[in-house]
Backbone as a printed PyTorch tensor [residue, N CA C, xyz], in Angstrom:
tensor([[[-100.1460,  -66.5260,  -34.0940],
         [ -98.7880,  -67.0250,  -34.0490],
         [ -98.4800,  -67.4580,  -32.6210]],

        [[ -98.0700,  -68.7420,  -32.6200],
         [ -97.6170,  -69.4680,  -31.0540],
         [ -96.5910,  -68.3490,  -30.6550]],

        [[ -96.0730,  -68.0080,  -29.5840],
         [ -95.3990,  -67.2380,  -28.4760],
         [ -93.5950,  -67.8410,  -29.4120]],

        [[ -93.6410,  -68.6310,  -29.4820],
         [ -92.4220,  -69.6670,  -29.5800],
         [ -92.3340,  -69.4710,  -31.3600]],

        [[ -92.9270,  -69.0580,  -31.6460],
         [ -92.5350,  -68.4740,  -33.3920],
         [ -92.2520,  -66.8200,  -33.3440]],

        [[ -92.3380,  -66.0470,  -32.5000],
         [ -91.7830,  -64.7600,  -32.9090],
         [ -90.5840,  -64.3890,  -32.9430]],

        [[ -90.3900,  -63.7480,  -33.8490],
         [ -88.7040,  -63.8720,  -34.3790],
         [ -87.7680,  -63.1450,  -33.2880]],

        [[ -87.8980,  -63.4480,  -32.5060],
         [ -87.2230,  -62.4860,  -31.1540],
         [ -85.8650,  -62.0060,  -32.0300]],

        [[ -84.9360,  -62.5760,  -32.6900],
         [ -83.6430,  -62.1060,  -32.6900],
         [ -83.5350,  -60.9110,  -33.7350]],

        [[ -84.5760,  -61.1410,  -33.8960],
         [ -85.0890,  -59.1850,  -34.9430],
         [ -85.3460,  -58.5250,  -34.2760]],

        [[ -85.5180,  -58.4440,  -32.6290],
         [ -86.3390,  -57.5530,  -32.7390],
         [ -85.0460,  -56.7010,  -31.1900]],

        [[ -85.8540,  -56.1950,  -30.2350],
         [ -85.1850,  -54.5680,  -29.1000],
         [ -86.0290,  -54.8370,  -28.4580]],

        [[ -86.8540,  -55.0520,  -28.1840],
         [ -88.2590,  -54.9010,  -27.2260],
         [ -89.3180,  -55.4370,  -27.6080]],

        [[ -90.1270,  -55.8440,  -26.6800],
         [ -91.8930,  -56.9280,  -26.9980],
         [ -92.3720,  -56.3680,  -26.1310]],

        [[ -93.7330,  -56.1440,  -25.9200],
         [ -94.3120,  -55.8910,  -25.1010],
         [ -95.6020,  -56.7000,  -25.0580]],

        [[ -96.2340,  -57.1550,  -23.8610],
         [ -97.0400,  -57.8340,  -23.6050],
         [ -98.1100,  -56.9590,  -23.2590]],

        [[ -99.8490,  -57.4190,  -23.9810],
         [-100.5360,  -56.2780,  -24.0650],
         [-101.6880,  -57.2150,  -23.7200]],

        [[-102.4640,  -57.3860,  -22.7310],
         [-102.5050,  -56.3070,  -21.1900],
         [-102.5400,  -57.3110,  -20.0970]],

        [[-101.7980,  -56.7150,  -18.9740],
         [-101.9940,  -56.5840,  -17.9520],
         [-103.2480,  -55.9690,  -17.1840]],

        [[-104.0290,  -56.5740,  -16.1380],
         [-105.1040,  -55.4490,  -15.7130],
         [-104.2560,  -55.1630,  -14.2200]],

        [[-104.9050,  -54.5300,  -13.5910],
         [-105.0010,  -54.5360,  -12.2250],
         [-106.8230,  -54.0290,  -11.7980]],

        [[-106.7630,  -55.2750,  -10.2490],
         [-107.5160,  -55.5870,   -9.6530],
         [-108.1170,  -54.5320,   -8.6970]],

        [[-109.3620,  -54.1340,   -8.8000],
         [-109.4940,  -53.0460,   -8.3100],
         [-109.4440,  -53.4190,   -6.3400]],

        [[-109.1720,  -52.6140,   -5.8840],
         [-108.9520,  -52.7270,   -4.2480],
         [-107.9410,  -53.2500,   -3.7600]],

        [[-107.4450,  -54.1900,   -4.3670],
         [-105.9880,  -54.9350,   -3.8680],
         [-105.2380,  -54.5310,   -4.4680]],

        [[-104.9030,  -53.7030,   -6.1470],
         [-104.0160,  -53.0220,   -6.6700],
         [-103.2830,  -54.3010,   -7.4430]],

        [[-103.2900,  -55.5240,   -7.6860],
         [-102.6450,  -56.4440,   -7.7400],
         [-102.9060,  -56.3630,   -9.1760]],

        [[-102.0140,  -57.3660,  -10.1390],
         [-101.6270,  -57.3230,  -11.5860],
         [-102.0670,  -58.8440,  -12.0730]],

        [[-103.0550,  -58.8460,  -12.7000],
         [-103.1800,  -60.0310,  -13.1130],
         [-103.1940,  -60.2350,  -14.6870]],

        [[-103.1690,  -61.2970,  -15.4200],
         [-103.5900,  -60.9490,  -17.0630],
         [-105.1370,  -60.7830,  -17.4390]],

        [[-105.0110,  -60.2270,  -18.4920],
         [-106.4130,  -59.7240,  -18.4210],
         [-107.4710,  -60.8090,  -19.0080]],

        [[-108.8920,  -60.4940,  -18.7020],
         [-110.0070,  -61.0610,  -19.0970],
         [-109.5870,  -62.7890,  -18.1290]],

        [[-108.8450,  -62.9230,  -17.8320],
         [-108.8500,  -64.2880,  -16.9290],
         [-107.4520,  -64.8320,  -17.6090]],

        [[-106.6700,  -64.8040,  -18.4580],
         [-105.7390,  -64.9990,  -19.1880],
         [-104.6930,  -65.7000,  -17.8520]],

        [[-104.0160,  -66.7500,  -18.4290],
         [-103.2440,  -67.8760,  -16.9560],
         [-102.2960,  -67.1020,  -16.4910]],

        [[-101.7330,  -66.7380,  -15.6650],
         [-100.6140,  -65.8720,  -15.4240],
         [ -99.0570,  -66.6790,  -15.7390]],

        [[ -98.9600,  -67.9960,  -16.2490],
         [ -98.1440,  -68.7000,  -16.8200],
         [ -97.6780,  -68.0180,  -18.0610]],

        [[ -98.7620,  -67.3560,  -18.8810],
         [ -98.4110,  -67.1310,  -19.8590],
         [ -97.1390,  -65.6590,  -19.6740]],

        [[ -97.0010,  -65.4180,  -18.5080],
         [ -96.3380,  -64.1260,  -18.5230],
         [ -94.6980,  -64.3580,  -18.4300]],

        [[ -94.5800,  -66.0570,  -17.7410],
         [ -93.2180,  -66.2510,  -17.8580],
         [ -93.0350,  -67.2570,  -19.3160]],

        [[ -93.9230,  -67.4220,  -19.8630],
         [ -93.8720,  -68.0600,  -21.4400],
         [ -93.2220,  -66.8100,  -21.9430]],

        [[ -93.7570,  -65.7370,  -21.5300],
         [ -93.2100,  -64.7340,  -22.6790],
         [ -92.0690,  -64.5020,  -22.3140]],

        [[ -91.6470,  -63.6840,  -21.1430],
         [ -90.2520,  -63.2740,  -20.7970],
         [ -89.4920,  -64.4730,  -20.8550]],

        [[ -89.5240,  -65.5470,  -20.9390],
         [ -88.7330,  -67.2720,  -21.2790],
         [ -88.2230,  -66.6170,  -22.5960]],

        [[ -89.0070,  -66.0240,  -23.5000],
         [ -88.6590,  -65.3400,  -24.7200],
         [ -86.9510,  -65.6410,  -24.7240]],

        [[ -86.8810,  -64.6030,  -24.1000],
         [ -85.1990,  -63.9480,  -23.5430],
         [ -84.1230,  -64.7790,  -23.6770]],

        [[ -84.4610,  -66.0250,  -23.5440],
         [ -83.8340,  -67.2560,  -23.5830],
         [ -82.8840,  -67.5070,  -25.1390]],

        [[ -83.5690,  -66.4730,  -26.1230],
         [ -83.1640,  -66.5890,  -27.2160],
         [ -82.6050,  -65.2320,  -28.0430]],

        [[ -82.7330,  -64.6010,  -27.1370],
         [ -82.3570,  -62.9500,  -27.0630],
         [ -81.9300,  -62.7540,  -25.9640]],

        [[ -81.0450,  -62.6290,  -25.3530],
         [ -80.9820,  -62.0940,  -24.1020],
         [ -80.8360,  -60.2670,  -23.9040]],

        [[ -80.6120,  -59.8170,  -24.7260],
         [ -80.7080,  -58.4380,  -24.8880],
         [ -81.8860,  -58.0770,  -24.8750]],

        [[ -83.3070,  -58.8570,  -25.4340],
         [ -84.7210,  -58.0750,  -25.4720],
         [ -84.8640,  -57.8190,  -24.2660]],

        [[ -85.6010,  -56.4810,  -24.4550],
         [ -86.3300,  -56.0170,  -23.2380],
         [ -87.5310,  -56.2260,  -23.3740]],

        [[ -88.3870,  -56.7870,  -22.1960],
         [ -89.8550,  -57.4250,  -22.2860],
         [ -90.6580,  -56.7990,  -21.4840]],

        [[ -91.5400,  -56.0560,  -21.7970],
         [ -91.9910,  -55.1490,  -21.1100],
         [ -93.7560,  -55.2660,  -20.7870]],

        [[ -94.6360,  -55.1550,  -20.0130],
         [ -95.6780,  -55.5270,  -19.5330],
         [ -96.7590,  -54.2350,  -19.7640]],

        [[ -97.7000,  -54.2390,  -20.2370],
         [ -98.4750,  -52.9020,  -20.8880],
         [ -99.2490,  -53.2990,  -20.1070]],

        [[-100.0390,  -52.3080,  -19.2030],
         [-101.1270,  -52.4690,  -18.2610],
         [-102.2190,  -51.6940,  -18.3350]],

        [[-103.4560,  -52.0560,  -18.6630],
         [-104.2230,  -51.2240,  -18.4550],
         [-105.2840,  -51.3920,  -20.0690]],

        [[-105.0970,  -50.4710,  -21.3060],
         [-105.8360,  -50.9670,  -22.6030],
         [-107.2160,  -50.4970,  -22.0360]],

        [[-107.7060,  -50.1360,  -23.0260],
         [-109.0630,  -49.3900,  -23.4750],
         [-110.5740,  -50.1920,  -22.0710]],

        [[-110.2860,  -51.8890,  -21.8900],
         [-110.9630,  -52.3660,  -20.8040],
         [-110.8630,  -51.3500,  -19.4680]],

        [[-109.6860,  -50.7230,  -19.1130],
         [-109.3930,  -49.8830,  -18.1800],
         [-110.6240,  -48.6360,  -18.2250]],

        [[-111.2950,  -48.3880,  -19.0120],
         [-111.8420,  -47.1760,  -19.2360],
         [-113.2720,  -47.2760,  -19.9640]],

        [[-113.6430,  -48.5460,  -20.4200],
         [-115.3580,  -48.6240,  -20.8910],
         [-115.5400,  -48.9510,  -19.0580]],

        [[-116.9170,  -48.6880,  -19.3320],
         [-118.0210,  -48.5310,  -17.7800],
         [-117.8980,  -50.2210,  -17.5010]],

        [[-117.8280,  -50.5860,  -16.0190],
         [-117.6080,  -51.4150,  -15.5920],
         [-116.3490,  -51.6180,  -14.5560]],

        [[-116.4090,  -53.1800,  -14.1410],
         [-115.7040,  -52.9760,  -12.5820],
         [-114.3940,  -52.6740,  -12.8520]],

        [[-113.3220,  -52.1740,  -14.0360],
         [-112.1310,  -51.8960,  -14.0840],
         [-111.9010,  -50.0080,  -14.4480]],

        [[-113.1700,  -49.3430,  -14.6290],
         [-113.2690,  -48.0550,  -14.9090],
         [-112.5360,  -47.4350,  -14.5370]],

        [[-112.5210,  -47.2720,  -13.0110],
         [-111.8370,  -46.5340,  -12.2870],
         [-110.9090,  -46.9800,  -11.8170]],

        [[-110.2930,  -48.2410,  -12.0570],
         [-109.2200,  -48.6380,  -10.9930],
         [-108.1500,  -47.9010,  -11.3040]],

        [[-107.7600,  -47.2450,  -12.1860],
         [-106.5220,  -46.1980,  -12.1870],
         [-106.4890,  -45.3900,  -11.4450]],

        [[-107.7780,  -44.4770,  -11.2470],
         [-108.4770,  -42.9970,  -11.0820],
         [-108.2410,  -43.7160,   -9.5550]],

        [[-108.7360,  -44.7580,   -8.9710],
         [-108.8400,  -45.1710,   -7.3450],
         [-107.2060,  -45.0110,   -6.8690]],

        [[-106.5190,  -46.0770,   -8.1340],
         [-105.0550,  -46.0300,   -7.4270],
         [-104.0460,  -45.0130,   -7.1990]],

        [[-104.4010,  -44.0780,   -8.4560],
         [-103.7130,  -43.2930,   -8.0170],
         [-103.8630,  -41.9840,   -7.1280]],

        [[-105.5510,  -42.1130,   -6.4510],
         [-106.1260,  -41.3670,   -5.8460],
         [-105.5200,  -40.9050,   -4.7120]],

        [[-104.2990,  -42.2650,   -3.7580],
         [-103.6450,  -41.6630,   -2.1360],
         [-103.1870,  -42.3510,   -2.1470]],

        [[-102.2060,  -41.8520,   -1.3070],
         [-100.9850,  -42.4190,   -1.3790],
         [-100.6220,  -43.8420,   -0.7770]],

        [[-101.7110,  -44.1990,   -0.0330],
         [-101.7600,  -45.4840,    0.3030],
         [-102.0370,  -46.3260,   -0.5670]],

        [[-102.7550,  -45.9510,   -1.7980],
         [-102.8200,  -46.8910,   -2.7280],
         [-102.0070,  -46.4140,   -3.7680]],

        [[-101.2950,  -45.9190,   -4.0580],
         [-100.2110,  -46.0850,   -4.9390],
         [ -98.8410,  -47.2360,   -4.2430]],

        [[ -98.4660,  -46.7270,   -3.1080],
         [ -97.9820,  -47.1880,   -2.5990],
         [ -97.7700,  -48.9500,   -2.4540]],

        [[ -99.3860,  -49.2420,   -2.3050],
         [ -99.6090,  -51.0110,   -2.5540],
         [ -99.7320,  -51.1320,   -4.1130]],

        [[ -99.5380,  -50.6030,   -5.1000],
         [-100.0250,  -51.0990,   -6.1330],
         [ -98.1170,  -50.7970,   -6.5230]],

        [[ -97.9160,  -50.0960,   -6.1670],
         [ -95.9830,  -50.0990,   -6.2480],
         [ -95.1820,  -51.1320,   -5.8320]],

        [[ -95.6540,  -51.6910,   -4.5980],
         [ -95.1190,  -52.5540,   -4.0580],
         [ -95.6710,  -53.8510,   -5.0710]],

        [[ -96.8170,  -54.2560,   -4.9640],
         [ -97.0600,  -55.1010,   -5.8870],
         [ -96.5160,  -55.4530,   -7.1810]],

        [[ -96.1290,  -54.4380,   -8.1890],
         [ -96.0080,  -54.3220,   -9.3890],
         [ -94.2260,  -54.6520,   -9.6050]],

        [[ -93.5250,  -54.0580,   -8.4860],
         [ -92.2200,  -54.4440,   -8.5790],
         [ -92.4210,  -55.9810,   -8.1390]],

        [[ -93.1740,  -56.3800,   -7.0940],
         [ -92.9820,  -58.0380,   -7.0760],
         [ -93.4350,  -58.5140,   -8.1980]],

        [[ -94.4760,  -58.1300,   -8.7880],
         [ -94.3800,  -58.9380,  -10.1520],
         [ -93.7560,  -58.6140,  -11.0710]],

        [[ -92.8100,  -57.6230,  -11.3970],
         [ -91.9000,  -57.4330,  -12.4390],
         [ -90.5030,  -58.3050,  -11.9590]],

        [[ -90.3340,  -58.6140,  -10.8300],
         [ -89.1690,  -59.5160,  -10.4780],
         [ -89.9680,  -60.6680,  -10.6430]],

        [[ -90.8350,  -60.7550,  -10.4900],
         [ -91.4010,  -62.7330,  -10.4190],
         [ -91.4780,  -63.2470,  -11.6670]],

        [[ -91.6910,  -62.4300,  -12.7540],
         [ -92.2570,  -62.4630,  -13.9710],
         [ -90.7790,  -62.3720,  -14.7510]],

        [[ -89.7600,  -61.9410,  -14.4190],
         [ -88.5190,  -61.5130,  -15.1140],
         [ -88.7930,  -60.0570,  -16.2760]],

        [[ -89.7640,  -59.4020,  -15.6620],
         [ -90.3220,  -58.2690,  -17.1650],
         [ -88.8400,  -57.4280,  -16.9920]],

        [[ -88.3370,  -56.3050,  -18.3250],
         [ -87.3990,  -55.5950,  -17.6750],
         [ -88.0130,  -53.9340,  -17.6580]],

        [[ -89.9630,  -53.9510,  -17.8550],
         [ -90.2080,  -52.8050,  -17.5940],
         [ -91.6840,  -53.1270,  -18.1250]],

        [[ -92.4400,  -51.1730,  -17.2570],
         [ -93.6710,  -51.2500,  -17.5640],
         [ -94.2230,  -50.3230,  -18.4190]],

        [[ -95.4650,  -50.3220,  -18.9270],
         [ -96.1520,  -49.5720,  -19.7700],
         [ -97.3170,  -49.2390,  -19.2100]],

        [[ -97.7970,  -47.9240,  -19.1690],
         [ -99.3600,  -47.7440,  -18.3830],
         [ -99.9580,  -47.2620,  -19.8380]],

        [[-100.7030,  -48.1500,  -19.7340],
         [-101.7760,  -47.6120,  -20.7060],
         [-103.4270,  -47.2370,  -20.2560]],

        [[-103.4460,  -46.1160,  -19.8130],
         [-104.4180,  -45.8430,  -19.0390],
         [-105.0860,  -44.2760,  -19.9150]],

        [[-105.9820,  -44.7160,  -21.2850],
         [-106.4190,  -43.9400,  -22.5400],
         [-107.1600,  -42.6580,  -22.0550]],

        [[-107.5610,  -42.7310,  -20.6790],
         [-108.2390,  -41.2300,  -20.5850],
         [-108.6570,  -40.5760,  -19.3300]],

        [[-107.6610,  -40.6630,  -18.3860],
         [-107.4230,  -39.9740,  -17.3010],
         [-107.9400,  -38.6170,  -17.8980]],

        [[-108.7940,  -38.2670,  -16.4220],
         [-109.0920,  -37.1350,  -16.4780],
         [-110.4860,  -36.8080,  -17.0240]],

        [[-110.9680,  -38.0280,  -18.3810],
         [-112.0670,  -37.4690,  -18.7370],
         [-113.0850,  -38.1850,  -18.3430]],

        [[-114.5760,  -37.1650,  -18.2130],
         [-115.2340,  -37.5820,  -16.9750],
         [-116.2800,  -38.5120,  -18.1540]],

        [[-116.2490,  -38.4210,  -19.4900],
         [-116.7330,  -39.3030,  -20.1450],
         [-116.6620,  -40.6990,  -20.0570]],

        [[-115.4710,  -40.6980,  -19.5550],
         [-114.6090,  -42.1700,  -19.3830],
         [-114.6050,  -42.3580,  -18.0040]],

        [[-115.1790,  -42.1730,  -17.2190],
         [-114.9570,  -42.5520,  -15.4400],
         [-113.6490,  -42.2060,  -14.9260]],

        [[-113.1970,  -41.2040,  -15.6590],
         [-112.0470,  -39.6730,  -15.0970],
         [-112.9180,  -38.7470,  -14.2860]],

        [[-111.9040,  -38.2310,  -13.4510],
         [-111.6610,  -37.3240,  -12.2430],
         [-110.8800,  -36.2060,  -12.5970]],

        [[-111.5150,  -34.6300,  -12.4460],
         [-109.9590,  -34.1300,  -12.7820],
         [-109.0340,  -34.0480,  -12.3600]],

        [[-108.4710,  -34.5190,  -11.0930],
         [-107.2190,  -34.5550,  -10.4010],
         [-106.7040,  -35.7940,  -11.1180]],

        [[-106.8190,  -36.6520,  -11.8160],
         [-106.5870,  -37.8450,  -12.5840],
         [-104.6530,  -37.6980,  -12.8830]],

        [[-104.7930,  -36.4160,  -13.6620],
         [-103.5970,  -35.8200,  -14.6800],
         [-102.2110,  -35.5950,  -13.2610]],

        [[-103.0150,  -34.8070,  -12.3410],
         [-101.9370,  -34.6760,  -11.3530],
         [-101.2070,  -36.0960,  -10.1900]],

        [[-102.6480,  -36.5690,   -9.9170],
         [-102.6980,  -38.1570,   -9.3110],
         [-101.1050,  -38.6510,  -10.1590]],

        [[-101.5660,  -39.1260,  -11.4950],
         [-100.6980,  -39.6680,  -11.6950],
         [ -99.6970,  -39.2410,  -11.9830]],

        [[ -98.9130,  -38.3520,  -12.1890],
         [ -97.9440,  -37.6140,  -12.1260],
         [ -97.4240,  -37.9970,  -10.7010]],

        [[ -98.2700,  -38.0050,   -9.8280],
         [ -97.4050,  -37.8050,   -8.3680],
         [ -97.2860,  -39.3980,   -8.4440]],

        [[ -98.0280,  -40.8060,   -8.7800],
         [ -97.3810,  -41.9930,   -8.5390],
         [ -95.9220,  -42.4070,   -9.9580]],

        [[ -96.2390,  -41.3710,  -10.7310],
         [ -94.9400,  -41.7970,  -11.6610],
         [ -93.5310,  -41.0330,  -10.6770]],

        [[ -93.7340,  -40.0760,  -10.2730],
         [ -92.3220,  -39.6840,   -9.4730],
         [ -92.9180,  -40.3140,   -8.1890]],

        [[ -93.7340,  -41.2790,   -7.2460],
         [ -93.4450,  -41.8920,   -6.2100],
         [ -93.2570,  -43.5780,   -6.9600]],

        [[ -93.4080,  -44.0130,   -8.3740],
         [ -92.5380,  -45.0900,   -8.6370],
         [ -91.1640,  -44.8390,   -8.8540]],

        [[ -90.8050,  -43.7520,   -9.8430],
         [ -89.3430,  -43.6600,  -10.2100],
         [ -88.5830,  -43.8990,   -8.5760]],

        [[ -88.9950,  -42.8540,   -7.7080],
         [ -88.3240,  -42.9310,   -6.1360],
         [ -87.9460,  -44.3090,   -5.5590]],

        [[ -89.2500,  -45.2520,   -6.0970],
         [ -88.2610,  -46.5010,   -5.8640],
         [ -87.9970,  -47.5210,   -6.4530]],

        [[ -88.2980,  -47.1540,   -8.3200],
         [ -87.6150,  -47.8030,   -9.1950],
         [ -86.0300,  -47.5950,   -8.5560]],

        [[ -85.4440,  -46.5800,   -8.1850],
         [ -84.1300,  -45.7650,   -8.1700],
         [ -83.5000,  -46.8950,   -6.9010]],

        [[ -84.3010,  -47.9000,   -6.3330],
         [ -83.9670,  -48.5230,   -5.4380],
         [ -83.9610,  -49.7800,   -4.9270]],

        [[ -84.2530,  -50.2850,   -6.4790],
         [ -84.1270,  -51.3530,   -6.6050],
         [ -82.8390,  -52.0830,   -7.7380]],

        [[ -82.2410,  -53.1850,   -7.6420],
         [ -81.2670,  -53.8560,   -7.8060],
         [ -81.1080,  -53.6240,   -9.2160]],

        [[ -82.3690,  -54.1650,  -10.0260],
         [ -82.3690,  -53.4670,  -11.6580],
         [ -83.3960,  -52.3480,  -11.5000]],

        [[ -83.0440,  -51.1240,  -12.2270],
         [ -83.8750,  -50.1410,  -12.8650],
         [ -84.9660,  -50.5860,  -13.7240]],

        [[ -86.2810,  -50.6340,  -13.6030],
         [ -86.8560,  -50.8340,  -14.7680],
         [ -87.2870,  -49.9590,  -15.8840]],

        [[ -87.8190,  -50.3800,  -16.8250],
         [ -87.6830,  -49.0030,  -18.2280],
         [ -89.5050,  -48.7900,  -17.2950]],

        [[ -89.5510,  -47.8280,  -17.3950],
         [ -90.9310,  -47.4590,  -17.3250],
         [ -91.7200,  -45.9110,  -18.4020]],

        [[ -92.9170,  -46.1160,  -19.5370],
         [ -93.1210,  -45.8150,  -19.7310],
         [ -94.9130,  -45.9180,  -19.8740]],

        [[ -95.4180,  -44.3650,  -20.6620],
         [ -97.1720,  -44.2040,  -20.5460],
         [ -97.6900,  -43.9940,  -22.0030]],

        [[ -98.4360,  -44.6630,  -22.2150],
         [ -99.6050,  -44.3320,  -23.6460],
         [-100.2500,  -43.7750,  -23.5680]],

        [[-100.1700,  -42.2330,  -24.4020],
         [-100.9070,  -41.8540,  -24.2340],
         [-101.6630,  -41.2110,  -25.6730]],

        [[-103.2090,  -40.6830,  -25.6810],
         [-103.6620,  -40.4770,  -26.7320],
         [-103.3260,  -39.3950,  -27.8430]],

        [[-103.8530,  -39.1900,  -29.2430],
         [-103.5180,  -38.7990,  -29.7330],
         [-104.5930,  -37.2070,  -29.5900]],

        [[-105.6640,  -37.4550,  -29.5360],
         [-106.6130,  -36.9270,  -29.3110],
         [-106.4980,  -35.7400,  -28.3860]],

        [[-106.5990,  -34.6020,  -28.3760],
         [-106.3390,  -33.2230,  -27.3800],
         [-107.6740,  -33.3120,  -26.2630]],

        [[-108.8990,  -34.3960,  -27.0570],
         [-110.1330,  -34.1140,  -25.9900],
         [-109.4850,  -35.0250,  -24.6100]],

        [[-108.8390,  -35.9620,  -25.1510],
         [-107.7550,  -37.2260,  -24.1080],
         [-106.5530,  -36.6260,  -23.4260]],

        [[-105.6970,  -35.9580,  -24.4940],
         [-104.5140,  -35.6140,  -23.7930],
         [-104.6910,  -34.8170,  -22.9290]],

        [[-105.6150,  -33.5750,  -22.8410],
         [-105.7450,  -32.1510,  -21.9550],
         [-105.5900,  -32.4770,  -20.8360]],

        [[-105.8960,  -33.9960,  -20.5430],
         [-105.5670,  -34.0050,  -19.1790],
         [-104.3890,  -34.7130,  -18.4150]],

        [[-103.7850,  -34.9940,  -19.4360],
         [-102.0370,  -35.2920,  -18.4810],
         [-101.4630,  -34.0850,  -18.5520]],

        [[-100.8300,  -34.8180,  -17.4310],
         [ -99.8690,  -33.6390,  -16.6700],
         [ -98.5330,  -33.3340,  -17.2340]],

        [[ -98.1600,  -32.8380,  -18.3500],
         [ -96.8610,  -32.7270,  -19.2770],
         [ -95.5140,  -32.6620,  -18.2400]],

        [[ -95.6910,  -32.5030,  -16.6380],
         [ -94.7000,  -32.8620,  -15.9780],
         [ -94.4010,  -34.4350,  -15.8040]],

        [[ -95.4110,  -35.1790,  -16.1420],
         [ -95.6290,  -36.5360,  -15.7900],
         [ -94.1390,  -37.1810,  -16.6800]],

        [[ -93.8440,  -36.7020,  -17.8580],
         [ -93.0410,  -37.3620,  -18.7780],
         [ -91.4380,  -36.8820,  -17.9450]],

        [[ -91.3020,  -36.1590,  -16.7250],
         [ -90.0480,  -36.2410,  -16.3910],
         [ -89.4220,  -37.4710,  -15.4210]],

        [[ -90.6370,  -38.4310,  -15.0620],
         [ -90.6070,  -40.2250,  -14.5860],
         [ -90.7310,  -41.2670,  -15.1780]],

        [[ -90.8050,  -40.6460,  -16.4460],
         [ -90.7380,  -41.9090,  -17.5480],
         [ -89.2920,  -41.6890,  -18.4260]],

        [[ -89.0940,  -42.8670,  -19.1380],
         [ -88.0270,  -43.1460,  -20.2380],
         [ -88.8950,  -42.6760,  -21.6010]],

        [[ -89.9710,  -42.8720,  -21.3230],
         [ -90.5700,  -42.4900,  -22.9650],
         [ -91.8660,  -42.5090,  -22.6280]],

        [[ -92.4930,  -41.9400,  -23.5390],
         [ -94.4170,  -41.8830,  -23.7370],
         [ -94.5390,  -42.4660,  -25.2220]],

        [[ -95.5680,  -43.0510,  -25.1370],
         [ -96.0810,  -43.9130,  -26.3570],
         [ -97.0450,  -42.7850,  -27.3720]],

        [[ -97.0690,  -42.7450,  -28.0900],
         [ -98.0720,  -41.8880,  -28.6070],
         [ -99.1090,  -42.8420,  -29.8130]],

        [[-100.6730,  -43.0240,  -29.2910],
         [-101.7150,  -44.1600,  -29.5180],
         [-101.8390,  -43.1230,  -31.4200]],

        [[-100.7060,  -43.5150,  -32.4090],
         [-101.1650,  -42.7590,  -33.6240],
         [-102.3940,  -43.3080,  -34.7110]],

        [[-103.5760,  -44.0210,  -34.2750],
         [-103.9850,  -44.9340,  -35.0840],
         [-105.5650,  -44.2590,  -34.2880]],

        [[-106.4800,  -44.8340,  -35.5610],
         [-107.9940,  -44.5200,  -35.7830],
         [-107.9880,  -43.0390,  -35.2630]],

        [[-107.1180,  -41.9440,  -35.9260],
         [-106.9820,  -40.8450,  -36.2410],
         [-108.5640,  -39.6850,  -36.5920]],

        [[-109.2070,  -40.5930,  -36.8320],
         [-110.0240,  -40.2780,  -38.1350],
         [-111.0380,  -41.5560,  -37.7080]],

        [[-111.4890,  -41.7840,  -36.8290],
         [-112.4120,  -42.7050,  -36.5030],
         [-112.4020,  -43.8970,  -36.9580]],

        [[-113.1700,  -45.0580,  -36.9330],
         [-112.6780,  -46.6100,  -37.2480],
         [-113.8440,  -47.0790,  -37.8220]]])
């Protein structure tokens, strides 16, 4: 379905699924090479809704098979210098882009199956309360929320404090029961 056929005026929220980020520079691009045009095609959405909230999902299962995007979570949220640039970044592209919020979808922090660390769970916990600190300080608030799995071998490792910097957690309820 073209971008320009979804029934926006049905709907509360869209979310755009995925965003990557670039490992070392922290920067947000669309994924697999995808034009970054397409990101104000979508939030243009709005144009016909102005109430939707359009929200940017970052990260998706590519974040976590072996290869050069494995770790870029596990890196960013490793110090504080790189949370920090990947914060700064992410609010310039949520203003450049018009998004009115983000989604981390980052399926398995923590597990070392997946190119997890165990400080993974706490890491990010500490960049969701060093984003909220300056979501809180910018002109619009953005909605910010995390996906996370359904799976206890996945979940064990977030940090159940993590959900006091978000608006909501996603919960991944699907291939329950393998695929």
């Amino acid at each position: 379905m073209p971008m320009k056929d979804i029934p926006v005026n049905s709907l509360t929220h869209l979310y755009f699924s995925f965003a990557f980020i670039t490992p070392n520079e922290y920067n947000i691009v669309g994924m697999d090479g995808l034009p970054s045009e397409l990101f104000s095609n979508f939030t243009d959405l709005k144009k016909d809704n102005p109430s939707l909230k359009m929200t940017i999902a970052i990260g998706g299962w590519t974040h976590n098979d072996p290869g050069p995007l494995q770790k870029v979570f596990s890196d960013m949220v490793s110090t504080k210098q790189n949370r920090s640039t990947f914060i700064e970044n992410l609010m310039a592209f949520l203003r450049q882009y018009a998004f009115d919020g983000v989604d981390f979808d980052w399926e398995c922090p923590g597990a070392d199956d997946r190119g997890g660390v165990p400080e993974d769970g706490v890491n990010f916990t500490q960049f969701l309360k060093e984003l909220e600190e300056e979501n809180k300080k910018q002109p619009k608030r953005y909605i910010v929320s995390y996906t996370a799995p359904t799976s206890f071998w996945y979940l064990r490792h977030f940090d159940l404090k993590s959900i006091d910097y978000v608006d909501f957690a996603i919960v991944m309820s699907y291939d329950l029961h393998g695929v």
